[in-house]
mmCIF file as Biopython writes it, N, C-alpha, C and O atoms, coordinates in Angstrom:
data_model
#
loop_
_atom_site.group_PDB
_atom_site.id
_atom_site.type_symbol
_atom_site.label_atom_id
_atom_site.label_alt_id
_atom_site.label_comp_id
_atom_site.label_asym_id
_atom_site.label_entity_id
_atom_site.label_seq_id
_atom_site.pdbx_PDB_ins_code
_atom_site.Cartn_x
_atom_site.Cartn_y
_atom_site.Cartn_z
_atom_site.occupancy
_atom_site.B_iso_or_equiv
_atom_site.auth_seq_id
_atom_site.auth_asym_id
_atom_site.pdbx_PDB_model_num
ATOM 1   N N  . UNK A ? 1  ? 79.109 78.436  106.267 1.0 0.0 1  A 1 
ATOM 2   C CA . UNK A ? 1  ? 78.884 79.817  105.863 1.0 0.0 1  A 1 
ATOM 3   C C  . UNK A ? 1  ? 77.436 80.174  106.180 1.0 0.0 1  A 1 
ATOM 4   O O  . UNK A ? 1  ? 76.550 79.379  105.867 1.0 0.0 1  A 1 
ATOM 5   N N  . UNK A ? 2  ? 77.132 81.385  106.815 1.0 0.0 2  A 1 
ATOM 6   C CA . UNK A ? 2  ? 76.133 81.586  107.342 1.0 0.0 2  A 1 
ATOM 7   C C  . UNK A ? 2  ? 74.953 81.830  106.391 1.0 0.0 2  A 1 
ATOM 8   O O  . UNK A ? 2  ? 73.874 81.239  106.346 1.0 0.0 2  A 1 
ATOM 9   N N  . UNK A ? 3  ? 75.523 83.074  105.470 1.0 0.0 3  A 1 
ATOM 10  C CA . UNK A ? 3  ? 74.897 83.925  104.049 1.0 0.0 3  A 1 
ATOM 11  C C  . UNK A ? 3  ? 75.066 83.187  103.056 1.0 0.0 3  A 1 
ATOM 12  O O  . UNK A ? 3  ? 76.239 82.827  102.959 1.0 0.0 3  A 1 
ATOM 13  N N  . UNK A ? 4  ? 74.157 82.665  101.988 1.0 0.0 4  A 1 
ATOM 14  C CA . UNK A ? 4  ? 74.795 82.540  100.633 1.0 0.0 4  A 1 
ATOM 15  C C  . UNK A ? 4  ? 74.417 83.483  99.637  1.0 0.0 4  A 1 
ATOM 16  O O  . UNK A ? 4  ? 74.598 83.304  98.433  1.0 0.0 4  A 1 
ATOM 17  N N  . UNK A ? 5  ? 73.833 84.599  100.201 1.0 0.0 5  A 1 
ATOM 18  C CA . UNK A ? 5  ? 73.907 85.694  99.552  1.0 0.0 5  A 1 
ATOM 19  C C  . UNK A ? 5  ? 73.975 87.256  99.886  1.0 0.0 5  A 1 
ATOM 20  O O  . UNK A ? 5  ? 74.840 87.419  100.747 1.0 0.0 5  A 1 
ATOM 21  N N  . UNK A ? 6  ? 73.633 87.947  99.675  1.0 0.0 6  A 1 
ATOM 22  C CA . UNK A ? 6  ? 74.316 89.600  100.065 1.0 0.0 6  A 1 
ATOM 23  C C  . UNK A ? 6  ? 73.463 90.525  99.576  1.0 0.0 6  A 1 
ATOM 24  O O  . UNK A ? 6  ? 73.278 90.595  98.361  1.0 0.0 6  A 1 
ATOM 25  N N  . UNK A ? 7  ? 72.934 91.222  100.307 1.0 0.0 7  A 1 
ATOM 26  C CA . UNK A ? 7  ? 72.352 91.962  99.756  1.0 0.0 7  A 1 
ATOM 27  C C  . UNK A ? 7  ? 72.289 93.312  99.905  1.0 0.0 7  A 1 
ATOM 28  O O  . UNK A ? 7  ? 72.602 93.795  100.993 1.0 0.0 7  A 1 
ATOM 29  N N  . UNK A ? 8  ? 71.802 94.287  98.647  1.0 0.0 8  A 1 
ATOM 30  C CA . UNK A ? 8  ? 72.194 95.941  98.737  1.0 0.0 8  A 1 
ATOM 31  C C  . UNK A ? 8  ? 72.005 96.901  97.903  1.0 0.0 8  A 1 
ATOM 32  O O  . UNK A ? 8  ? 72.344 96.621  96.753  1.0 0.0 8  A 1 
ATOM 33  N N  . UNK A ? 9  ? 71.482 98.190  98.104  1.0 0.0 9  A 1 
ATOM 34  C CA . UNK A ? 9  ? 70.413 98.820  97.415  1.0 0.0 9  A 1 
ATOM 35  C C  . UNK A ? 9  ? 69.770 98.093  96.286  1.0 0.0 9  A 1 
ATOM 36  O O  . UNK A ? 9  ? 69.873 98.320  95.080  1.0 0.0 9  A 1 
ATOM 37  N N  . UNK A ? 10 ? 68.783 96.769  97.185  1.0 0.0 10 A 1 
ATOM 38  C CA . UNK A ? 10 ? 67.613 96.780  95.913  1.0 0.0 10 A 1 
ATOM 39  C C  . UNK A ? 10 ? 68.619 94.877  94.944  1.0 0.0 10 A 1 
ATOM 40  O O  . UNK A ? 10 ? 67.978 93.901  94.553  1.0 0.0 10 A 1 
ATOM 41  N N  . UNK A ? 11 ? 69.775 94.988  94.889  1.0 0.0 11 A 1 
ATOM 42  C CA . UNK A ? 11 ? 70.281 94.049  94.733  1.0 0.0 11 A 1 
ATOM 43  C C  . UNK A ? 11 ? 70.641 93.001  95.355  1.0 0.0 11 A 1 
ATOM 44  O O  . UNK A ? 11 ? 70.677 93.020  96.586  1.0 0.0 11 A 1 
ATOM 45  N N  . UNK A ? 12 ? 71.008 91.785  94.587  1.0 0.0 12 A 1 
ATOM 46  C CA . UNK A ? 12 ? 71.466 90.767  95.641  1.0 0.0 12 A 1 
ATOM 47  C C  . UNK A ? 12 ? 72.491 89.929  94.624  1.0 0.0 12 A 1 
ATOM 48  O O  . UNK A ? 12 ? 72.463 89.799  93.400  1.0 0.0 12 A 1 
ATOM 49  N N  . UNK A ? 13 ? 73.479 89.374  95.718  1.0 0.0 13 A 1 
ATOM 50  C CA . UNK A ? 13 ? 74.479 88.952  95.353  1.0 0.0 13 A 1 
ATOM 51  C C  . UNK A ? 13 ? 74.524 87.099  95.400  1.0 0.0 13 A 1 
ATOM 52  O O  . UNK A ? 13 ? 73.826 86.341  96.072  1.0 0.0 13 A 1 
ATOM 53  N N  . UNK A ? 14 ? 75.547 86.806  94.485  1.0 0.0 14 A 1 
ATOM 54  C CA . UNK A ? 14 ? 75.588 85.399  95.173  1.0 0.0 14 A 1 
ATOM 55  C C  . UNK A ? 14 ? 76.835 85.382  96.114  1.0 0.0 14 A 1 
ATOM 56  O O  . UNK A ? 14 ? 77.355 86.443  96.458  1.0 0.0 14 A 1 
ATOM 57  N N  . UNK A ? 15 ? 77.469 83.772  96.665  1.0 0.0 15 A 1 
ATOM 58  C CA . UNK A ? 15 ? 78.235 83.509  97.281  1.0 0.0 15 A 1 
ATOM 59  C C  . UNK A ? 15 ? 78.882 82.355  96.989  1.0 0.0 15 A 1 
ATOM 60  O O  . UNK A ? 15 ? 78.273 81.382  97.433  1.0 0.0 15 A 1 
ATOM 61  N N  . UNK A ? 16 ? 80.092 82.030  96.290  1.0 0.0 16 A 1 
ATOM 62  C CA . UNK A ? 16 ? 80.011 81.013  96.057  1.0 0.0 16 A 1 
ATOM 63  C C  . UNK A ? 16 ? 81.786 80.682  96.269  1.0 0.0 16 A 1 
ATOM 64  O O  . UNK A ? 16 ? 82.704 81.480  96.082  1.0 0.0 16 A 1 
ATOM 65  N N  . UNK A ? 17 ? 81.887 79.061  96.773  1.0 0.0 17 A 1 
ATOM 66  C CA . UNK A ? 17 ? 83.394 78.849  96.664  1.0 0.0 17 A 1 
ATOM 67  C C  . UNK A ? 17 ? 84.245 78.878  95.674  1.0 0.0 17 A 1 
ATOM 68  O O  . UNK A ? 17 ? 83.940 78.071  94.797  1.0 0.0 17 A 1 
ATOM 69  N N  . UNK A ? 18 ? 84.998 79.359  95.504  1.0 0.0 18 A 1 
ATOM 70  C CA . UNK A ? 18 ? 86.475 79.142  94.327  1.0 0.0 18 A 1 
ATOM 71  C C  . UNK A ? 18 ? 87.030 77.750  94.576  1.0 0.0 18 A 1 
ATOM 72  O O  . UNK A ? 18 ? 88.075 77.669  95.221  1.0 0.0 18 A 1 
ATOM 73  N N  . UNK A ? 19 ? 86.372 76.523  94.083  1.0 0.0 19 A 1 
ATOM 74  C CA . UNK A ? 19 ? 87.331 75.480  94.927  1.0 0.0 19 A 1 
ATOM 75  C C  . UNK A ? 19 ? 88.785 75.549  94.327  1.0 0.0 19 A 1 
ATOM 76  O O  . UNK A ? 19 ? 89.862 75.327  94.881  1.0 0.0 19 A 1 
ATOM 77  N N  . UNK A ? 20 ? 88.449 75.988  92.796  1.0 0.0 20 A 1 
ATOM 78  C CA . UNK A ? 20 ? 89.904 75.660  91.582  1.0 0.0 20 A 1 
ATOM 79  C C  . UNK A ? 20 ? 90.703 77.031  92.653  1.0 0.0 20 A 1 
ATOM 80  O O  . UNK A ? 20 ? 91.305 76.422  93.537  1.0 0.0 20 A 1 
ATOM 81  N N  . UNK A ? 21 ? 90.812 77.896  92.768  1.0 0.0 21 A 1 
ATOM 82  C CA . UNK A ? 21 ? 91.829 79.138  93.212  1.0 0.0 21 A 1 
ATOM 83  C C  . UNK A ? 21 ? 92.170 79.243  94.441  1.0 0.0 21 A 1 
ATOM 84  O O  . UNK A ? 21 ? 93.347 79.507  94.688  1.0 0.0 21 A 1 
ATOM 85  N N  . UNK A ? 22 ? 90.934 79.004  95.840  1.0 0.0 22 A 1 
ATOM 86  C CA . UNK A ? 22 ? 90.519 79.305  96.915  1.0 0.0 22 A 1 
ATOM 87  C C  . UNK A ? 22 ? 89.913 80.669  97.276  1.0 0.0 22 A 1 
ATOM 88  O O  . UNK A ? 22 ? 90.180 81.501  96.409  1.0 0.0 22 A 1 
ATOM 89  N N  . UNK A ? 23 ? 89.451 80.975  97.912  1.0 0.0 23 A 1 
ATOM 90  C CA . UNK A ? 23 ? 88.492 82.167  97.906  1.0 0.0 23 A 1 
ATOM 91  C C  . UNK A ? 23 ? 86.942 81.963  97.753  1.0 0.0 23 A 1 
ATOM 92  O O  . UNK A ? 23 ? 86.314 80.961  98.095  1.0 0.0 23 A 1 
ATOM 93  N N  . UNK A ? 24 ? 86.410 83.181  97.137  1.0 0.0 24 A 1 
ATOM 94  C CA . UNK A ? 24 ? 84.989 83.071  97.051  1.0 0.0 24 A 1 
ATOM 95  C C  . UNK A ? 24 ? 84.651 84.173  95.541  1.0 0.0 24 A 1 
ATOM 96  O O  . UNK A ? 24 ? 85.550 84.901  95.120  1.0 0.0 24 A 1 
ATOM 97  N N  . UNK A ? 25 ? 83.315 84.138  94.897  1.0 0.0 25 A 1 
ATOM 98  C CA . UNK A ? 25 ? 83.430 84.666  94.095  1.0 0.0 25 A 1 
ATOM 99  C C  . UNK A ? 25 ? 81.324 84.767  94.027  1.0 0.0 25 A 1 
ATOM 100 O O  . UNK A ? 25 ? 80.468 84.056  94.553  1.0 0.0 25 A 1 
ATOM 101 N N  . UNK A ? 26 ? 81.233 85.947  93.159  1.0 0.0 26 A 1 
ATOM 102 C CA . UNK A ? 26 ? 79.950 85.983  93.011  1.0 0.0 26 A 1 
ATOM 103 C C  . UNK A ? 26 ? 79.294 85.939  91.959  1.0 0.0 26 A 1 
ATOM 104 O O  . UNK A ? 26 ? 79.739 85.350  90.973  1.0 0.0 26 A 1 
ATOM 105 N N  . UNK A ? 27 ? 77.826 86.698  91.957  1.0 0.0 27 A 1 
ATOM 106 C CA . UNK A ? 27 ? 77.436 87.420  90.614  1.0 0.0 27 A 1 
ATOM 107 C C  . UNK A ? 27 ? 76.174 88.241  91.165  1.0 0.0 27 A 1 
ATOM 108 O O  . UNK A ? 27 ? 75.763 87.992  92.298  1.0 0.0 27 A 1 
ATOM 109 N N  . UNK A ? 28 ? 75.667 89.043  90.513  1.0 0.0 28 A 1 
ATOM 110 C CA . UNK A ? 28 ? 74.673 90.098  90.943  1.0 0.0 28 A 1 
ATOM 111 C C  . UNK A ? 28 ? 73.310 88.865  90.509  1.0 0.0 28 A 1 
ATOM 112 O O  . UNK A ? 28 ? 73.441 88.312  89.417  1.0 0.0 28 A 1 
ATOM 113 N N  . UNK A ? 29 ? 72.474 88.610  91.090  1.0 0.0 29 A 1 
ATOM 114 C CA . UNK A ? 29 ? 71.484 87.784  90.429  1.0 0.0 29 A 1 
ATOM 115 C C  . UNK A ? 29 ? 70.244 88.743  90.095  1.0 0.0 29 A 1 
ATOM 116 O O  . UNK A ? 29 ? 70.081 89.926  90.393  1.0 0.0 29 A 1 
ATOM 117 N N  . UNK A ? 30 ? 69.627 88.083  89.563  1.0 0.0 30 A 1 
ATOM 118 C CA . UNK A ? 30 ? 68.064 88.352  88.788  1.0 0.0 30 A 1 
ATOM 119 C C  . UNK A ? 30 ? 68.046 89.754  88.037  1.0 0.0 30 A 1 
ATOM 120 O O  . UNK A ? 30 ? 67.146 90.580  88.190  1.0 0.0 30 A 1 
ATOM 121 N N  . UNK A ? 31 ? 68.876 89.882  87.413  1.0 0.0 31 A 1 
ATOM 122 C CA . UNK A ? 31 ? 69.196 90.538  86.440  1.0 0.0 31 A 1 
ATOM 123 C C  . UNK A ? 31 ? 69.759 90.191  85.149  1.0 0.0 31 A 1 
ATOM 124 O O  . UNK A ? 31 ? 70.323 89.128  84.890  1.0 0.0 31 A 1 
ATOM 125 N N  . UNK A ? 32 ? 69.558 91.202  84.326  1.0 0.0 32 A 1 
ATOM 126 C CA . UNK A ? 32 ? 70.043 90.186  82.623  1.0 0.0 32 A 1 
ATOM 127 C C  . UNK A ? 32 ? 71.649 90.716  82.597  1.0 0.0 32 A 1 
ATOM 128 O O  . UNK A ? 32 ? 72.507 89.903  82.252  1.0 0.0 32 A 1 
ATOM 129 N N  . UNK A ? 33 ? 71.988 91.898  82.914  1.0 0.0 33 A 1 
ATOM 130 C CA . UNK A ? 33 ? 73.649 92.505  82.960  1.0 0.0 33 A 1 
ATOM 131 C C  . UNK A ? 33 ? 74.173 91.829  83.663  1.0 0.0 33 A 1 
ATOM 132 O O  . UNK A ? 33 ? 73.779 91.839  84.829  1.0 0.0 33 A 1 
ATOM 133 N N  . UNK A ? 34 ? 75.174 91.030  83.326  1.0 0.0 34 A 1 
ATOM 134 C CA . UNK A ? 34 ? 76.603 90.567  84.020  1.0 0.0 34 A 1 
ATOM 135 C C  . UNK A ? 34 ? 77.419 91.339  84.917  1.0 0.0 34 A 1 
ATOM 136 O O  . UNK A ? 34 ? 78.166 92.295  84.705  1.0 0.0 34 A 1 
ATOM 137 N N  . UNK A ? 35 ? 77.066 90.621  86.125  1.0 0.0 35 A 1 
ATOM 138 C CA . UNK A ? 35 ? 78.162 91.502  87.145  1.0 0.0 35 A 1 
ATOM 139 C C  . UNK A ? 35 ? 78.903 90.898  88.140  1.0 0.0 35 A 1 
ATOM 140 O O  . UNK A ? 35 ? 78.333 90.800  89.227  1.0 0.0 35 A 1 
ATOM 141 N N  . UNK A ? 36 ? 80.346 90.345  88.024  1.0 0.0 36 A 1 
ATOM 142 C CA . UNK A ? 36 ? 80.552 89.764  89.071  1.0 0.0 36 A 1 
ATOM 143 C C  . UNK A ? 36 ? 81.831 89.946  89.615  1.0 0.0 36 A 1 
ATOM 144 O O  . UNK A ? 36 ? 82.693 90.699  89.161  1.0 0.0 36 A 1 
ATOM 145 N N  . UNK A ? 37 ? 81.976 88.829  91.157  1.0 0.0 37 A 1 
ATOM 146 C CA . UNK A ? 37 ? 83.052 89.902  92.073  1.0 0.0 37 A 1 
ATOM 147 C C  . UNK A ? 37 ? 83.835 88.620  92.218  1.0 0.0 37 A 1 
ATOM 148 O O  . UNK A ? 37 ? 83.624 87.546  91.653  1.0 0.0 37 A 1 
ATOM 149 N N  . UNK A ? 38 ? 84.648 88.892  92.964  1.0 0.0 38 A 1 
ATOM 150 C CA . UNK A ? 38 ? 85.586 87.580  93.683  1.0 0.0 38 A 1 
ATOM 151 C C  . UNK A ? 38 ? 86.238 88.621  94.964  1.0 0.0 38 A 1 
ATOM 152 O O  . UNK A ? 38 ? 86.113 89.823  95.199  1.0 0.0 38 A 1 
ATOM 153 N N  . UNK A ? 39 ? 86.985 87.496  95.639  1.0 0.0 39 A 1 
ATOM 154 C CA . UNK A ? 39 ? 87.593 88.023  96.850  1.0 0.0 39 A 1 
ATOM 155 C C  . UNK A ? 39 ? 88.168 86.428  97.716  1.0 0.0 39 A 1 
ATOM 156 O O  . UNK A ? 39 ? 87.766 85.268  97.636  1.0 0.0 39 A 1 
ATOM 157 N N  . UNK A ? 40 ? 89.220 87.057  98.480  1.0 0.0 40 A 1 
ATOM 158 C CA . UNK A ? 40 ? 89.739 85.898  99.525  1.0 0.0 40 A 1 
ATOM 159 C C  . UNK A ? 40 ? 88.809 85.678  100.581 1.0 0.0 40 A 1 
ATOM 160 O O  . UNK A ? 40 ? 88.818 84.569  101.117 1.0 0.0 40 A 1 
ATOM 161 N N  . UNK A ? 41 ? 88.263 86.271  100.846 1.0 0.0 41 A 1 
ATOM 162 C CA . UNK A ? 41 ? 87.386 86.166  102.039 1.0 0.0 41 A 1 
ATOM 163 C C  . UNK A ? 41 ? 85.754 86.739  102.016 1.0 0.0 41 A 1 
ATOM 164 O O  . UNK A ? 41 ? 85.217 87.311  101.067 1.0 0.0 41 A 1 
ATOM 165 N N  . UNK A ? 42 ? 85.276 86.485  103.046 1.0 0.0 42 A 1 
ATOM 166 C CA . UNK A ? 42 ? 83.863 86.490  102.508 1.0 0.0 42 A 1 
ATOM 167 C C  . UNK A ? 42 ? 82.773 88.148  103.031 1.0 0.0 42 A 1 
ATOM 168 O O  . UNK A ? 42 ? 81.739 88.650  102.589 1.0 0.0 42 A 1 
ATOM 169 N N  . UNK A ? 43 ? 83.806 88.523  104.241 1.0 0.0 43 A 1 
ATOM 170 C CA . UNK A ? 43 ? 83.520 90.040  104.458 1.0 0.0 43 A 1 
ATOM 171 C C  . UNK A ? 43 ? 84.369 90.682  103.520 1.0 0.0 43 A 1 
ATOM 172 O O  . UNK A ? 43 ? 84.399 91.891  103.753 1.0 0.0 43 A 1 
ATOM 173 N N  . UNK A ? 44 ? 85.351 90.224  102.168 1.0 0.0 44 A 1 
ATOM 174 C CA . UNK A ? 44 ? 85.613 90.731  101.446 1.0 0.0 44 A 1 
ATOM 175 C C  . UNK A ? 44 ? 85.107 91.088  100.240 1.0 0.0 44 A 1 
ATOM 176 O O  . UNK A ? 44 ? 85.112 92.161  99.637  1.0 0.0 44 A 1 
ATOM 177 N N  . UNK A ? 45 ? 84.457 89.497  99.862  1.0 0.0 45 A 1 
ATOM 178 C CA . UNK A ? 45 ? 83.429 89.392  99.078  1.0 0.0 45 A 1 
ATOM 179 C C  . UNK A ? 45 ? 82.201 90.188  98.995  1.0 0.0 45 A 1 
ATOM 180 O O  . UNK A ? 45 ? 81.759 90.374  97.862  1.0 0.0 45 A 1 
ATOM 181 N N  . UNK A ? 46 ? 81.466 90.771  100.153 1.0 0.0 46 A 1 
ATOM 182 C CA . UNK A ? 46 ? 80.806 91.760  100.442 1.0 0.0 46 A 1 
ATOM 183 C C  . UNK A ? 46 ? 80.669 92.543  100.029 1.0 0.0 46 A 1 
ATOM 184 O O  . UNK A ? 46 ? 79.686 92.799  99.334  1.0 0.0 46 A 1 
ATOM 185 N N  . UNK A ? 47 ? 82.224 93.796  100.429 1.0 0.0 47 A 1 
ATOM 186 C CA . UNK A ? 47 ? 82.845 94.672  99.934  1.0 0.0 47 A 1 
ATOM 187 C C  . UNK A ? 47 ? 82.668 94.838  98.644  1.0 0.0 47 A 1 
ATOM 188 O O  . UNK A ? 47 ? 82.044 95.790  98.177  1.0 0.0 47 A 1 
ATOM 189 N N  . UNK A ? 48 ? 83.297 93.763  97.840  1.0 0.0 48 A 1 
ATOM 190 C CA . UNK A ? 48 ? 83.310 93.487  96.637  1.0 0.0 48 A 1 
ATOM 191 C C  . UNK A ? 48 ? 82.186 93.755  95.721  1.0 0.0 48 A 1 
ATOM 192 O O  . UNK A ? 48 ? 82.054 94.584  94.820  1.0 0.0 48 A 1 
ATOM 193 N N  . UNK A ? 49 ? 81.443 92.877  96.167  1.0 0.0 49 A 1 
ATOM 194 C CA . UNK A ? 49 ? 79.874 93.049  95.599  1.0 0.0 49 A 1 
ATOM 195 C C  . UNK A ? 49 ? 79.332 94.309  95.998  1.0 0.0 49 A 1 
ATOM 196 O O  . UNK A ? 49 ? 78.412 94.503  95.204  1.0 0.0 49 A 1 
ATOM 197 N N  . UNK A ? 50 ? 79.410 95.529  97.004  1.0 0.0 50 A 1 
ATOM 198 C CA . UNK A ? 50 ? 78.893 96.620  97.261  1.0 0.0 50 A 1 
ATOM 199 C C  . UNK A ? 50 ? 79.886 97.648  96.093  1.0 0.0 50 A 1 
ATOM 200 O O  . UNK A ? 50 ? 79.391 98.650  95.578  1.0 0.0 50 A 1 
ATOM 201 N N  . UNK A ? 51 ? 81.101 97.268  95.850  1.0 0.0 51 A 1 
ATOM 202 C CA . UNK A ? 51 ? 81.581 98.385  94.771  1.0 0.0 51 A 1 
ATOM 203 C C  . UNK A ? 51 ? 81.265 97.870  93.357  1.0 0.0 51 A 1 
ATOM 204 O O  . UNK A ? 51 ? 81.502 98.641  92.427  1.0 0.0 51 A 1 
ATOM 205 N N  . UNK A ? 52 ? 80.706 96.531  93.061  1.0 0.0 52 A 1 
ATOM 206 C CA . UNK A ? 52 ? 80.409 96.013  91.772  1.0 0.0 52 A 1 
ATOM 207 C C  . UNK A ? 52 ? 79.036 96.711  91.537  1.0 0.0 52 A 1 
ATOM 208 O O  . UNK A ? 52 ? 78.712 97.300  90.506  1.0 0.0 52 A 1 
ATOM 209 N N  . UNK A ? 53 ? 78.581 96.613  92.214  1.0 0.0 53 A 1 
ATOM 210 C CA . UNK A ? 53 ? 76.731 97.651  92.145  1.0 0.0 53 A 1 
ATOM 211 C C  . UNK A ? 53 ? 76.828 98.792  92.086  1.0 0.0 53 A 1 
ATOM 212 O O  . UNK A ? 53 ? 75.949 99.367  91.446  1.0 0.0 53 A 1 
ATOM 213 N N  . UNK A ? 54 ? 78.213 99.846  92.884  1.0 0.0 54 A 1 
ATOM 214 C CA . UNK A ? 54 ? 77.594 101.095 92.758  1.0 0.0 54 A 1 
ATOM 215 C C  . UNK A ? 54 ? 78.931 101.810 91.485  1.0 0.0 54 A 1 
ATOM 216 O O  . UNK A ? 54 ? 79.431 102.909 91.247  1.0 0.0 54 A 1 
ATOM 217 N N  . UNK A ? 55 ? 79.043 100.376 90.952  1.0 0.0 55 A 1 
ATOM 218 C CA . UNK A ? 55 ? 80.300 100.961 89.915  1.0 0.0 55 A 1 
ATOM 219 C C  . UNK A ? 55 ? 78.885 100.598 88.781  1.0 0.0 55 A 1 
ATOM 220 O O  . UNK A ? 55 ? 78.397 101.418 88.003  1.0 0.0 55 A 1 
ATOM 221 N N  . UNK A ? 56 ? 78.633 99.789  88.884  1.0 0.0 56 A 1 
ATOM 222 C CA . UNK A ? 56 ? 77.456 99.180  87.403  1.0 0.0 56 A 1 
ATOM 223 C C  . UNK A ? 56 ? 76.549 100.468 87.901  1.0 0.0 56 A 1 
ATOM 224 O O  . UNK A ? 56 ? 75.968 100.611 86.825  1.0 0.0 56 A 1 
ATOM 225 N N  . UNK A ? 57 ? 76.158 101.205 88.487  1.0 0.0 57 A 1 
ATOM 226 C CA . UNK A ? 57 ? 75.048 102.428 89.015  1.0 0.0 57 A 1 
ATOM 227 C C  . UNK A ? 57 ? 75.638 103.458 88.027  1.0 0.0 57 A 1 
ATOM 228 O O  . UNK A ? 57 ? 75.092 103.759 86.966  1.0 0.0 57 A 1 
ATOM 229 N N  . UNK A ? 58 ? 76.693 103.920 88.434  1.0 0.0 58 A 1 
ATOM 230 C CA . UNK A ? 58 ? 77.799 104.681 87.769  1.0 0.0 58 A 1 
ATOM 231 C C  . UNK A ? 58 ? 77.537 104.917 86.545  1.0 0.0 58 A 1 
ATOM 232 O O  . UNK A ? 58 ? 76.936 105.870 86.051  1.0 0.0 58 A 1 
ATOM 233 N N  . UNK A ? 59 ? 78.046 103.943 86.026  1.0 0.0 59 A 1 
ATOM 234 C CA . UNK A ? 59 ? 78.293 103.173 84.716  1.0 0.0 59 A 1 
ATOM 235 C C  . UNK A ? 59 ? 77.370 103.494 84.001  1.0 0.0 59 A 1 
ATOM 236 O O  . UNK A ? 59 ? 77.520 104.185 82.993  1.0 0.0 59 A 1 
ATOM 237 N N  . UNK A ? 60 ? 76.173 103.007 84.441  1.0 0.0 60 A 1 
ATOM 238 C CA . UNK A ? 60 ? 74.589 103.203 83.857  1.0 0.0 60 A 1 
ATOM 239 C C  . UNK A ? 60 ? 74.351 104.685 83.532  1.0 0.0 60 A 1 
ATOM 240 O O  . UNK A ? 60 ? 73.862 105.065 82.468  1.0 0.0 60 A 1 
ATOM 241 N N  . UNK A ? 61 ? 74.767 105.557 84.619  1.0 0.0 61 A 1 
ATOM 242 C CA . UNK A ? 61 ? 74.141 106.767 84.716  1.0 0.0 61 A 1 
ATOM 243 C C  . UNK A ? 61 ? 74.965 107.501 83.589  1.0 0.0 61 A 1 
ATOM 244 O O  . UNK A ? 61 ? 74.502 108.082 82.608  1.0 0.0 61 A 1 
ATOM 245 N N  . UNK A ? 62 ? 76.616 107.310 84.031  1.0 0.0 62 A 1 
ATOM 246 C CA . UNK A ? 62 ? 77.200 107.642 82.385  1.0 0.0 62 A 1 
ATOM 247 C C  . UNK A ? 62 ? 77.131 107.666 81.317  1.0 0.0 62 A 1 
ATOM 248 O O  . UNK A ? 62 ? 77.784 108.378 80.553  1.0 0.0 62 A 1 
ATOM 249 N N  . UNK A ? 63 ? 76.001 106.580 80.955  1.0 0.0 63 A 1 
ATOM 250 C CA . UNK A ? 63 ? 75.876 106.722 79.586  1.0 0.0 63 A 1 
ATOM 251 C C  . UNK A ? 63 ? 74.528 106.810 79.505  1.0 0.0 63 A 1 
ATOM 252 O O  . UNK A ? 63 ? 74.253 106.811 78.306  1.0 0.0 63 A 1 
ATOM 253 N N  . UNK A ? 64 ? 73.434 106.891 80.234  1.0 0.0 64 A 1 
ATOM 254 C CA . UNK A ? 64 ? 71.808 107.699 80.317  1.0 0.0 64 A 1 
ATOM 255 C C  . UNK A ? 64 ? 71.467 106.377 79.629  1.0 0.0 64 A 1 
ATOM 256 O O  . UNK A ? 64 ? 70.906 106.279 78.538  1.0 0.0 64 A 1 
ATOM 257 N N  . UNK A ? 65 ? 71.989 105.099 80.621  1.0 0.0 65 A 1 
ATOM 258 C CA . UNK A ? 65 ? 70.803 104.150 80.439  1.0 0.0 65 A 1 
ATOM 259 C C  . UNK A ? 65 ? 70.613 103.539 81.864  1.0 0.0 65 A 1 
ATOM 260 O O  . UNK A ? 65 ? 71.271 103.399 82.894  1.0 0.0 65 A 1 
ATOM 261 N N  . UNK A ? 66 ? 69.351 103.244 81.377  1.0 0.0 66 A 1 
ATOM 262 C CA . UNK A ? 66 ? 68.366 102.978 82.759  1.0 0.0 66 A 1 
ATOM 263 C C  . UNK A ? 66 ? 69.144 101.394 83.710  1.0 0.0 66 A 1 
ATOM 264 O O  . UNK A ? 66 ? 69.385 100.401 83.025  1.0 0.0 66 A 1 
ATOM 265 N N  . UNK A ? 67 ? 69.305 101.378 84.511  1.0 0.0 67 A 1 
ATOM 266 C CA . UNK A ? 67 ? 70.090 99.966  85.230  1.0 0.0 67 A 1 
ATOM 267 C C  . UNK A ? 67 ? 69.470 99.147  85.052  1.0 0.0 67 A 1 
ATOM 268 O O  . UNK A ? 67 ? 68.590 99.794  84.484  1.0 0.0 67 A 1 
ATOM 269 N N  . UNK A ? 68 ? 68.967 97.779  85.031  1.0 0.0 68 A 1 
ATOM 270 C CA . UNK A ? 68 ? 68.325 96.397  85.216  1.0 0.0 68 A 1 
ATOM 271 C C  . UNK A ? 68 ? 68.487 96.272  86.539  1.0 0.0 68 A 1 
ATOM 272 O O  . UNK A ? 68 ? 69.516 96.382  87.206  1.0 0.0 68 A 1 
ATOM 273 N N  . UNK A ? 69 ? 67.077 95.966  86.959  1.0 0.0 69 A 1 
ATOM 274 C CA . UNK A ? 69 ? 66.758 96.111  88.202  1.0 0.0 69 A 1 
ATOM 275 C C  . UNK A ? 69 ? 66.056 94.551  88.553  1.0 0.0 69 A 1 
ATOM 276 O O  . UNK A ? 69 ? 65.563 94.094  87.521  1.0 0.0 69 A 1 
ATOM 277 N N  . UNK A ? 70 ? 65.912 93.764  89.565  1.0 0.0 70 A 1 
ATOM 278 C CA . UNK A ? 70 ? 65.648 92.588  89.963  1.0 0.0 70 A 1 
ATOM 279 C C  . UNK A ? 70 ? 64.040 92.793  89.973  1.0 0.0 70 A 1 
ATOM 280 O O  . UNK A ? 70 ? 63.302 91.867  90.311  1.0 0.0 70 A 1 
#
C-alpha cells in the first residue's frame, strides 16, 4: 500500500487493514472527536474518509460548535 494515510481540508486520515472482516478501515487523527470510516477498498476508503469530515463539518456547524481541528 502506497498511502497509510489521506489527507483533506486540513485533516488526515488513517489507513488501516480489517484483517478480522477484510477491507480497510480508518480514523480522523490528531484530534480529540471520534471519527471513523471503513470500506472494501482503499480508493473507497478515501471516499469514505472525505464524507466522514465533511459530515463531522456539518454536524459541527449544526449545532454552533466550533470543529477540533489538528
Amino acid at each position: 500500500m502506497v498511502n497509510r494515510h489521506f489527507e483533506y481540508q486540513g485533516y488526515q486520515g488513517s489507513v488501516e487493514p480489517d484483517t478480522e472482516k477484510g477491507g480497510f478501515f480508518g480514523k480522523v487523527l490528531l484530534i480529540r472527536d471520534l471519527i471513523t470510516y471503513q470500506a472494501e477498498t482503499t480508493e473507497q476508503l478515501d471516499q469514505e474518509f472525505r464524507i466522514s469530515v465533511d459530515g463531522y463539518l456539518a454536524d459541527c456547524a449544526s449545532l454552533h460548535k466550533q470543529p477540533d481541528v489538528p
